[in-house]
ROKOLMI-423465 format. One record per residue (C-alpha): residue number from 1; x, y, z; residue in three letters. Coordinates in steps of 0.25 Angstrom, whole numbers, plus 2048, in hexadecimal, padded with zeros to 3 digits. Layout:
BEGIN
     n    px    py    pz   res
   NUM     X     Y     Z   ALA
...
END
This chain:
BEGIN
     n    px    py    pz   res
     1   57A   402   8A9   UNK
     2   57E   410   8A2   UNK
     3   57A   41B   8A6   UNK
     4   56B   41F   8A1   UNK
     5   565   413   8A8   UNK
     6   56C   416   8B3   UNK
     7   566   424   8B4   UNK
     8   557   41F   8AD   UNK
     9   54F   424   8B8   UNK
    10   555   42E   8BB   UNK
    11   553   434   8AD   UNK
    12   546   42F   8AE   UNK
    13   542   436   8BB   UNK
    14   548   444   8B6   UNK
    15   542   441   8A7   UNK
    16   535   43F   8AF   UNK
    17   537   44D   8B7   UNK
    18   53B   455   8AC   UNK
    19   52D   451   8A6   UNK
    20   526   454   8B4   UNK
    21   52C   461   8B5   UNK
    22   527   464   8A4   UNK
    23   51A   45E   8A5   UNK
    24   518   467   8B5   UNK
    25   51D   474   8AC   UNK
    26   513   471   8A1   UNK
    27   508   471   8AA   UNK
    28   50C   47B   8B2   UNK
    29   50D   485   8A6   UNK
    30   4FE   47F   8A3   UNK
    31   4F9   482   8AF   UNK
    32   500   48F   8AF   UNK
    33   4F9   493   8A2   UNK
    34   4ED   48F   8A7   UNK
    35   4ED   498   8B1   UNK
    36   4F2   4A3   8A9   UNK
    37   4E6   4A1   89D   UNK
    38   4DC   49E   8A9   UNK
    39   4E1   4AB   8AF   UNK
    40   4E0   4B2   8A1   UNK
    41   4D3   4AE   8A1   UNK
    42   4CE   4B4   8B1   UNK
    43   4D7   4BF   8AC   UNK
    44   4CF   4C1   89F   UNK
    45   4C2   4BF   8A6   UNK
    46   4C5   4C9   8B1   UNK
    47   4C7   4D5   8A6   UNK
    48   4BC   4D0   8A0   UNK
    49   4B3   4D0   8AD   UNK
    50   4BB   4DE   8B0   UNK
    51   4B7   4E3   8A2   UNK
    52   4A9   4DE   8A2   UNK
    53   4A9   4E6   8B1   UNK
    54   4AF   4F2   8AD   UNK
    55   4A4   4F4   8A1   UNK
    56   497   4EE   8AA   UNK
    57   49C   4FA   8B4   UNK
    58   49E   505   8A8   UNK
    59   492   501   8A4   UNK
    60   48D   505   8B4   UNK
    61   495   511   8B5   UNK
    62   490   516   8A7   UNK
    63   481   513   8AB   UNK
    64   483   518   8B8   UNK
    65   489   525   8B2   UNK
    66   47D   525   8A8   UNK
    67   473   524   8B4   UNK
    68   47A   52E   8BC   UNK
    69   47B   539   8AE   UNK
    70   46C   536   8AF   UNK
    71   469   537   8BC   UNK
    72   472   547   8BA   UNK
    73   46A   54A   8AF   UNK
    74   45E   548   8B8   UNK
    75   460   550   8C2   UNK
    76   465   55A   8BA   UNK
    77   459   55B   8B1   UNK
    78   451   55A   8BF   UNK
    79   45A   567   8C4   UNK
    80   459   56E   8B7   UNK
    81   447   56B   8B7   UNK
    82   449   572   8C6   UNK
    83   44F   57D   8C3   UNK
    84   447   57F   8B5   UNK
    85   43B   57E   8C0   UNK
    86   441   588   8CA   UNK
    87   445   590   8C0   UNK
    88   437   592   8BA   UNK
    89   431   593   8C7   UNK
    90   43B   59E   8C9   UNK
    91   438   5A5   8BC   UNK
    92   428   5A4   8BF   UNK
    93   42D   5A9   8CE   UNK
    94   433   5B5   8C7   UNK
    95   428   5B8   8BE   UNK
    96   41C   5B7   8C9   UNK
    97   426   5C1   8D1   UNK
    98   427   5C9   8C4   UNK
    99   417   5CA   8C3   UNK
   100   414   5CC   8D1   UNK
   101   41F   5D9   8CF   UNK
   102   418   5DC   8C4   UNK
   103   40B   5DC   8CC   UNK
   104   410   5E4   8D9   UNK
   105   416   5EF   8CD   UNK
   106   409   5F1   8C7   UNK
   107   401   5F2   8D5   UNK
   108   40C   5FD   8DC   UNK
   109   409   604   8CE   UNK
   110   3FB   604   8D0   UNK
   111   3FC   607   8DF   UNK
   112   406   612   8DB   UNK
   113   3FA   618   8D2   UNK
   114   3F0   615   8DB   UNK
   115   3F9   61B   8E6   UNK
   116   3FB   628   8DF   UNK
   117   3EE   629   8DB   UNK
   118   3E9   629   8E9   UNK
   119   3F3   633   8ED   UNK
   120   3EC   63C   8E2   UNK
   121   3E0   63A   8E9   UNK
   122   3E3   63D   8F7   UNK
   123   3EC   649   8F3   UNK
   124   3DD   64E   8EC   UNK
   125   3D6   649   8F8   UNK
   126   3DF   652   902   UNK
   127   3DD   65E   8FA   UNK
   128   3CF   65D   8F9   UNK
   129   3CE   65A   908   UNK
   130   3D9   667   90B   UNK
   131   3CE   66E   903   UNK
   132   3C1   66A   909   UNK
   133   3C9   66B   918   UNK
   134   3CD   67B   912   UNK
   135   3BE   67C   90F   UNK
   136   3B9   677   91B   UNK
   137   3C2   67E   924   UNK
   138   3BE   68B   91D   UNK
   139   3B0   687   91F   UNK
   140   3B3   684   92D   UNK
   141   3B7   691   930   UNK
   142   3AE   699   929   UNK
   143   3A2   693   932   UNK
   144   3AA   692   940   UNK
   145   3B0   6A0   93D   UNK
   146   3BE   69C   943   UNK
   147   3CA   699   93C   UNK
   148   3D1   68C   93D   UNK
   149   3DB   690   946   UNK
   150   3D1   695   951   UNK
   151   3C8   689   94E   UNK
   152   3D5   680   952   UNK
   153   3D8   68B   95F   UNK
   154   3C8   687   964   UNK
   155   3C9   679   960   UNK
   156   3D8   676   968   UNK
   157   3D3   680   974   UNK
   158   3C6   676   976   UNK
   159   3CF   66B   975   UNK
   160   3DA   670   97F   UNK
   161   3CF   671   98C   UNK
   162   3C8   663   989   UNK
   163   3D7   65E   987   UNK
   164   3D9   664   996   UNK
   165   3CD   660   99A   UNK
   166   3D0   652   997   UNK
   167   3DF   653   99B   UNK
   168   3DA   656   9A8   UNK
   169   3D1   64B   9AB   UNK
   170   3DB   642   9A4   UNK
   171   3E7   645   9AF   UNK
   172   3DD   644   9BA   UNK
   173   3D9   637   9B4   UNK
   174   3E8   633   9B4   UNK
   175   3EC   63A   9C1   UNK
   176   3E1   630   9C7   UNK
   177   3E4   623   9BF   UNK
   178   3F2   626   9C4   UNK
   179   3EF   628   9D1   UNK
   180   3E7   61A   9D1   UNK
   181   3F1   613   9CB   UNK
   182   3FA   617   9D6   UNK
   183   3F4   612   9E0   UNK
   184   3F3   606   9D7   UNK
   185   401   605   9D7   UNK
   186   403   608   9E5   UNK
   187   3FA   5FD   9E9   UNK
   188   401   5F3   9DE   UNK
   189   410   5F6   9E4   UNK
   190   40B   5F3   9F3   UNK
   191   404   5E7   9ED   UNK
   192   40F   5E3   9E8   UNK
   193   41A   5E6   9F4   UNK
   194   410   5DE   9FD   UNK
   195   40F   5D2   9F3   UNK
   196   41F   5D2   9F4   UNK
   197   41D   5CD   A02   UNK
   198   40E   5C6   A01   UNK
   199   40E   5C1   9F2   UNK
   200   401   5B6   9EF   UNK
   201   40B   5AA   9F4   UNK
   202   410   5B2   A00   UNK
   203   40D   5A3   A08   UNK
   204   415   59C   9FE   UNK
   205   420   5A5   9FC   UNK
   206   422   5AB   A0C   UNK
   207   420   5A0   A14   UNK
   208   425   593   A17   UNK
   209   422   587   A1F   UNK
   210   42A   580   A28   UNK
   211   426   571   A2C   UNK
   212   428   56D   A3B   UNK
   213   429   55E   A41   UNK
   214   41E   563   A4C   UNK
   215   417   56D   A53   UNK
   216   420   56F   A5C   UNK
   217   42A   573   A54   UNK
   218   423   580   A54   UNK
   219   423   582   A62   UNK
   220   433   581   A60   UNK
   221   434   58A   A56   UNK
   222   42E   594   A5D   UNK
   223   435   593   A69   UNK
   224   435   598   A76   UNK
   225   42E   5A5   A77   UNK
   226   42F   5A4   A68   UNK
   227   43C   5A7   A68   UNK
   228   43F   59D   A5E   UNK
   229   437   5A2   A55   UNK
   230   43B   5AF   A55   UNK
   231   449   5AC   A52   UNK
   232   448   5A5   A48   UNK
   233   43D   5B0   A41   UNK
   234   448   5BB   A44   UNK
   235   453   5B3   A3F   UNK
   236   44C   5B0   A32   UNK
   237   443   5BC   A30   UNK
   238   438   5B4   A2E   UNK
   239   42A   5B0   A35   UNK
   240   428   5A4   A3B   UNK
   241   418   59F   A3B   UNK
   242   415   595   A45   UNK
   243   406   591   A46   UNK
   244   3FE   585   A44   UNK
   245   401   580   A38   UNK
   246   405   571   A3D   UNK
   247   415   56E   A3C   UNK
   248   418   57B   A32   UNK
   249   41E   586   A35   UNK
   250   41E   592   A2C   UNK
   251   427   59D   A29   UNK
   252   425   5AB   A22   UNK
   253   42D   5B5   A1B   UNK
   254   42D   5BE   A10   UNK
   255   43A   5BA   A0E   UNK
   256   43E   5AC   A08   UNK
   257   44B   5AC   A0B   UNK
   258   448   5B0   A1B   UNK
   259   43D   5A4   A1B   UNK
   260   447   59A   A15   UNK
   261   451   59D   A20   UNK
   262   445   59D   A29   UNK
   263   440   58E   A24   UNK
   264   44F   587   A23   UNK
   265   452   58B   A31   UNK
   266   444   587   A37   UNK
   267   447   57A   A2F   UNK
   268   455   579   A35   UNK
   269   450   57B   A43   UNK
   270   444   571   A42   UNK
   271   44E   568   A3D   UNK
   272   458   56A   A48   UNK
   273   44D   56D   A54   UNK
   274   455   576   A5B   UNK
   275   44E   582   A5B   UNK
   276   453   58E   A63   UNK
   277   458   59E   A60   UNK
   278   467   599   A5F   UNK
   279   463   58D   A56   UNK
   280   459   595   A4E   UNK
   281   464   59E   A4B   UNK
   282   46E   596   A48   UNK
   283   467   58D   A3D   UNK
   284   461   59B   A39   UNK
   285   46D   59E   A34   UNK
   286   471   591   A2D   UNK
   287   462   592   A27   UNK
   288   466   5A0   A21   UNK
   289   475   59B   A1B   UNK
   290   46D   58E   A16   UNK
   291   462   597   A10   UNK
   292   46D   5A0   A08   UNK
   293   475   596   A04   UNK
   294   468   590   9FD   UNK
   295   465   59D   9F8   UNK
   296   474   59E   9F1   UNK
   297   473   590   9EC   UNK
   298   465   593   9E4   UNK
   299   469   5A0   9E0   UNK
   300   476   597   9DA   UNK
   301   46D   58D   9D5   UNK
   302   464   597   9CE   UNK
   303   470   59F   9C8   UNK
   304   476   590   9C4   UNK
   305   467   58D   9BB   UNK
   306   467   599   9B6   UNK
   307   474   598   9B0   UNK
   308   479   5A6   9B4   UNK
   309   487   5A9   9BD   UNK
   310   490   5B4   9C2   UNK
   311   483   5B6   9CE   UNK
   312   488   5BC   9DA   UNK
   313   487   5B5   9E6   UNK
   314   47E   5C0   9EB   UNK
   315   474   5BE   9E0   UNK
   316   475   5B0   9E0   UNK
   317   46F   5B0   9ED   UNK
   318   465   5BB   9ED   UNK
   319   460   5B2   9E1   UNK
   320   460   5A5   9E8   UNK
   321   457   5AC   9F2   UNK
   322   44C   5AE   9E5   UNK
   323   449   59F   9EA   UNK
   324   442   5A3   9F5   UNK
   325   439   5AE   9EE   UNK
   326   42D   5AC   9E5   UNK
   327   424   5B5   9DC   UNK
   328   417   5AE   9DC   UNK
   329   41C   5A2   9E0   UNK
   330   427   5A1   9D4   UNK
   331   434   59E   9DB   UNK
   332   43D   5AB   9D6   UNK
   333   44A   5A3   9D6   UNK
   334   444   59A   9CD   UNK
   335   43F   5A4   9C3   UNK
   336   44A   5AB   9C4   UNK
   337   452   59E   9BF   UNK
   338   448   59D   9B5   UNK
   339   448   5AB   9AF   UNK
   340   457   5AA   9AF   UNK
   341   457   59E   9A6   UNK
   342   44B   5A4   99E   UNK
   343   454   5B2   99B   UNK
   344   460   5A8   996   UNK
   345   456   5A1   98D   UNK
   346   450   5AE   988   UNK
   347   45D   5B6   985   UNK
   348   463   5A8   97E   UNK
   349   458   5AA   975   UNK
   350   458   5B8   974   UNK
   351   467   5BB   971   UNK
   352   467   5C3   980   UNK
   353   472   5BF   98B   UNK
   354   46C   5B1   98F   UNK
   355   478   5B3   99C   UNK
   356   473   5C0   99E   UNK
   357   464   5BD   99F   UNK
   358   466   5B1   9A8   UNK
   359   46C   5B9   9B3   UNK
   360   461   5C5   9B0   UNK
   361   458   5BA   9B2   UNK
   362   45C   5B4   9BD   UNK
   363   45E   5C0   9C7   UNK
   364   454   5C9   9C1   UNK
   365   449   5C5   9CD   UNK
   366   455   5C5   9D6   UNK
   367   450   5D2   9DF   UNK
   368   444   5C7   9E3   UNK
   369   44D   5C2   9EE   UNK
   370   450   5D0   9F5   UNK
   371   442   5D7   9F4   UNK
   372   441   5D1   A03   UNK
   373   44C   5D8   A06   UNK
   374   44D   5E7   9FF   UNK
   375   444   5EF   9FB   UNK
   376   441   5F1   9EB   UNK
   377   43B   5E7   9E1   UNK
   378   445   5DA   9DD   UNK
   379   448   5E3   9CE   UNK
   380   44F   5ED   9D8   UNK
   381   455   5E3   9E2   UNK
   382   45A   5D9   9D7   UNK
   383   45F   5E4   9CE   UNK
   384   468   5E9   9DA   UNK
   385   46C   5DD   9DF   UNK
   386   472   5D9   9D1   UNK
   387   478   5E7   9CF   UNK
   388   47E   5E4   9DB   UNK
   389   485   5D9   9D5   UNK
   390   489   5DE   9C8   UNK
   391   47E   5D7   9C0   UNK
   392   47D   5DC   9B1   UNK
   393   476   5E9   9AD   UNK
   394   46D   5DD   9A5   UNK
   395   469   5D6   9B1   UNK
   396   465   5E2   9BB   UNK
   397   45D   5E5   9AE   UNK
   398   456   5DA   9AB   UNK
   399   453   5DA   9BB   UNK
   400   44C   5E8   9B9   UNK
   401   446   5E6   9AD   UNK
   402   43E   5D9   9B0   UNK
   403   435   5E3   9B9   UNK
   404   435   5ED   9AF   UNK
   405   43C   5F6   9B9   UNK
   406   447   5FA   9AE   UNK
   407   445   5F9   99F   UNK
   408   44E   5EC   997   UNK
   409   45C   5EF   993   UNK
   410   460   5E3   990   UNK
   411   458   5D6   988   UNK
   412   45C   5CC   993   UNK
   413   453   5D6   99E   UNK
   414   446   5D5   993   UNK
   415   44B   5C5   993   UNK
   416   44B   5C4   9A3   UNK
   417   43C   5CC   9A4   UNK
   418   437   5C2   999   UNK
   419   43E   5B6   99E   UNK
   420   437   5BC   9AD   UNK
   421   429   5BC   9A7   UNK
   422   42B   5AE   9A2   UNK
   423   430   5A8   9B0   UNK
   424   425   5AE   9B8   UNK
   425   418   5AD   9AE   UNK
   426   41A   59F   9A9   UNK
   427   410   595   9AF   UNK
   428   413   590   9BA   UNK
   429   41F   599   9BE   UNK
   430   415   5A1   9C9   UNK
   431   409   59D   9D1   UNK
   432   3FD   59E   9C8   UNK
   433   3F5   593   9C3   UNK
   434   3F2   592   9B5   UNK
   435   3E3   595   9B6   UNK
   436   3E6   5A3   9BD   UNK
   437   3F0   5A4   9B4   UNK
   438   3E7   5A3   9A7   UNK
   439   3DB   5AA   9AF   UNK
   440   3E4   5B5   9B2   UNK
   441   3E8   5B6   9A3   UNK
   442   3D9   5B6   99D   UNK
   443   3D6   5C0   9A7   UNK
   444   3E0   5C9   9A3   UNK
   445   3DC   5C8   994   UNK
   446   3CE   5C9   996   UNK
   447   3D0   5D5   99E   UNK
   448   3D7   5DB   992   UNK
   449   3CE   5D7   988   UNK
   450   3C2   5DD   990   UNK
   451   3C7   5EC   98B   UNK
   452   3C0   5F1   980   UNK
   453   3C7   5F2   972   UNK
   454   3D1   5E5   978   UNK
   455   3D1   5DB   96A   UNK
   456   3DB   5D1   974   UNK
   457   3E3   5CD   97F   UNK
   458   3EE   5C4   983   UNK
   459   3F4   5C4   990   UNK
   460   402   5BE   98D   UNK
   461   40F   5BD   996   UNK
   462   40A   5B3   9A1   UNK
   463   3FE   5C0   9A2   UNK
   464   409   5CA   9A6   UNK
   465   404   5D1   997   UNK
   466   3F5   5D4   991   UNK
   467   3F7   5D7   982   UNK
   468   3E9   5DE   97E   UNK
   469   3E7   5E0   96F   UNK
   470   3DE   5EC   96C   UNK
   471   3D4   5ED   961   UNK
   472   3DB   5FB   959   UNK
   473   3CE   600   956   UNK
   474   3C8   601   962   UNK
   475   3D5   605   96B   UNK
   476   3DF   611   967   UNK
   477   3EE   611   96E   UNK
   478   3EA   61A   979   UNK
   479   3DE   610   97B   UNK
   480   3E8   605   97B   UNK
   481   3F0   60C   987   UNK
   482   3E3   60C   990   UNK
   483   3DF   600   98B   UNK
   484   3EE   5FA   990   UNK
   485   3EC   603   99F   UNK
   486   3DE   5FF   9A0   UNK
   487   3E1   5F1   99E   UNK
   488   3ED   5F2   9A8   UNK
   489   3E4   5F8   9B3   UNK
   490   3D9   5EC   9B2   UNK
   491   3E3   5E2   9B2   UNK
   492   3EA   5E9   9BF   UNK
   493   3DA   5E9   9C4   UNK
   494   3D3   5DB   9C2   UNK
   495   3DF   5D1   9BF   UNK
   496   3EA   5CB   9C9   UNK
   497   3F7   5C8   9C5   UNK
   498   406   5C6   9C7   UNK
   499   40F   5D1   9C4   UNK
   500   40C   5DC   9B9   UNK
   501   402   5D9   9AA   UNK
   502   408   5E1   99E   UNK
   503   3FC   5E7   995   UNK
   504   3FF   5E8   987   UNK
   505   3F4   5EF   97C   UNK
   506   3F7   5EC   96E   UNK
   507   3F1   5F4   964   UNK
   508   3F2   5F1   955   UNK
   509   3EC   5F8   949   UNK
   510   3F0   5ED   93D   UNK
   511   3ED   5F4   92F   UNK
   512   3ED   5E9   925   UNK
   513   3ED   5E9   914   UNK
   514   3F0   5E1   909   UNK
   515   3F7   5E2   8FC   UNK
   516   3F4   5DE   8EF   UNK
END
């Protein structure tokens, strides 16, 4: 065999390869340029798709600024119309002022002529009346045969004795209506010192009743020989009433703080049973450090709603001791409290010291608590007891001046008085019941209005002020002014009421005329 058969299918096999590999390259590079035309063709369709994009949204952008060159235009036409309009209006604005200018010149021109020529007039008028007054004078004299001078010498000598005459009547008039109104006074001032010790709620606010188990009790209390109850009454300073009200007894005292003692300590006895000199004394004594130490803690208390500090301890306890006082029937700790808080409101609103009128406030009723105890009214006793304790010039002040015992020298004093009259006339702050308080109010105007010459009148203040309007016609200033004491006197006379009512006469001339 040679060797070409002997190698045939081998040649066969790589002739056979050599085709495979040519026909895989051929169809390879078919496929590949398939791809590459079909991706000419995404690619040509993607530019055109990007193109046909790109003009759709120019075409939006340029209608879109189109719309919005429009939409400009508009609104600036629109501005340009209102400020054409304002513009007119403000051009027929100018021109009506102009006018009216106008106007006003030509009518001070005329009242300028008319003015003058008026003063022309006058100024004839005086010199003929100078004349006739010459003439008539002349006349005068001539038929009375007397000068002037001696005419004026008669005239001013008859005037000078009815002038005494009167005079004299006048200050005996006087020296009598002051005479009675001394005595007037005289019996206000013990009135009023024995209403300090037997006010209208004398039962409600000096005495206090103390519940027993039994009647026996009572005969316990007293003691042997009574000396039971005589040591406690000279331990306590108070008065001890036993009688037949059933399982009560009651105690009395002018002074609250004594009658407290007096109560805790009978209480404290009842409760233990043992009652003799020795015990008495003894839980006396815890009863009294008990009572001042509850004093001091309400005066704390009170201090601590009313926001103020720096008290001294004195103070804090004569103010704690306010609880146990009234003034009819408003518990004085409590209106103090509220006065305090009152002032701090008012000075807040009124620029003032709101610090400053709280404390004022609060310790301006402060000599309350002492008027058992020293003599002078509680303006005196407070003001010393917070000089005593270097309260400011402001506080002893307003202390003094919610009395009127001193004229303001500070707004927060005009503050405390107002924020006083508020605490103690609002409704339901004392013991008086709407209908008196209403009655007592149409009295008091009614009894105004029956002066003659009286227009109107309005009680204000809670009824601590009558305001009386006055026809001008019919009542002069010095009618006003007896109008203002009559008044005064009737009120004193026919109406009762706490405290003091201010009278106040208003008289107004009004003068009215137009322009045109």
């Amino acid at each position: 065999m040679t060797i070409i058969e002997t190698m045939g299918p081998y040649v066969v096999t790589v002739v056979a390869a050599l085709i495979a590999l040519l026909l895989g390259y051929l169809l390879r590079r078919t496929i590949a340029e398939a791809r590459i035309r079909s991706a000419e063709v995404a690619a040509r369709q993607i530019l055109e798709e990007a193109r046909k994009e790109a003009e759709a949204r120019q075409r939006e952008a340029i209608v879109e600024a189109k719309d919005e060159a429009f939409r400009l235009k508009r609104e600036a036409e629109k501005e340009i119309r209102e400020l054409r309009a304002d513009l007119q209006r403000q051009e027929r604005r100018v021109a009506q002022r102009e006018e009216n200018l106008e106007r006003k010149i030509e009518g001070l021109e005329k009242r300028e002529r008319h003015q003058a020529e008026e003063e022309q007039r006058i100024a004839q008028l005086r010199e003929e009346a100078a004349r006739l007054k010459h003439a008539q004078q002349s006349e005068l004299e001539r038929i009375a045969g007397l000068t002037s001078e001696e005419a004026r010498a008669q005239v001013l000598s008859a005037v000078e004795v009815n002038t005494r005459d009167e005079a004299v009547h006048l200050i005996r008039r006087i020296e009598n209506e002051a005479r009675d109104e001394g005595d007037r006074r005289a019996r206000e001032i013990l009135a009023l010192a024995i209403q300090r010790c037997a006010a209208e709620h004398t039962a409600e606010v000096t005495v206090s009743v103390v519940p027993i188990p039994n009647e026996d009790m009572k005969g316990r209390i007293i003691g042997r020989e009574g000396r039971n109850i005589r040591t406690l009454e000279s331990l306590t300073g108070v008065d001890l009433i036993i009688d037949d009200t059933p399982e009560a007894v009651t105690i009395s005292s002018f002074d609250p703080v004594r009658r407290e003692v007096a109560k805790v300590a009978l209480e404290k006895l009842l409760a233990d049973g043992r009652i003799h000199p020795g015990r008495i004394e003894e839980v006396v004594e815890k009863a009294r450090a008990e009572v001042e130490e509850r004093v001091r803690s309400d005066g704390e208390q009170a201090a601590f709603e009313a926001n103020v500090h720096g008290l001294h301890p004195e103070e804090v306890q004569v103010l704690g001791r306010l609880k146990y006082r009234h003034s009819y029937g408003q518990n004085l700790l409590r209106h103090s409290v509220e006065v305090s808080l009152l002032s701090g409101l008012l000075a807040t609103h009124l620029g003032a010291d709101p610090k400053l009128a709280r404390r004022a406030g609060l310790l301006h009723d402060i000599g309350k608590a002492l008027t058992h105890e020293a003599e002078g009214t509680h303006v005196t006793l407070g003001a010393d007891l917070c000089r005593r304790y270097h309260e400011p010039p402001e506080v002893l002040n307003a202390i003094a001046y919610h009395h009127e015992e001193e004229e303001a020298t500070c707004v927060e004093a005009v503050i405390v008085a107002a924020a006083d009259a508020i605490s103690a006339s609002r409704p339901g702050a004392r013991k008086e019941t709407v209908e008196l308080y209403i009655k007592r109010l149409q009295a008091l105007e009614e009894l105004a209005t029956s002066f003659a010459g009286v227009e109107k009148a309005y009680a204000i203040q809670a009824g601590r002020e009558i305001r009386v309007i006055v026809r001008p016609a019919e009542i002069d200033d010095t009618a006003a002014a007896i109008l203002a004491r009559d008044l005064a006197r009737k009120i004193e006379e026919q109406l009762k009421y706490p405290g003091q009512i201010k009278v106040t006469v208003l008289r107004e001339t009004r003068v009215i005329e137009y322009a045109r």
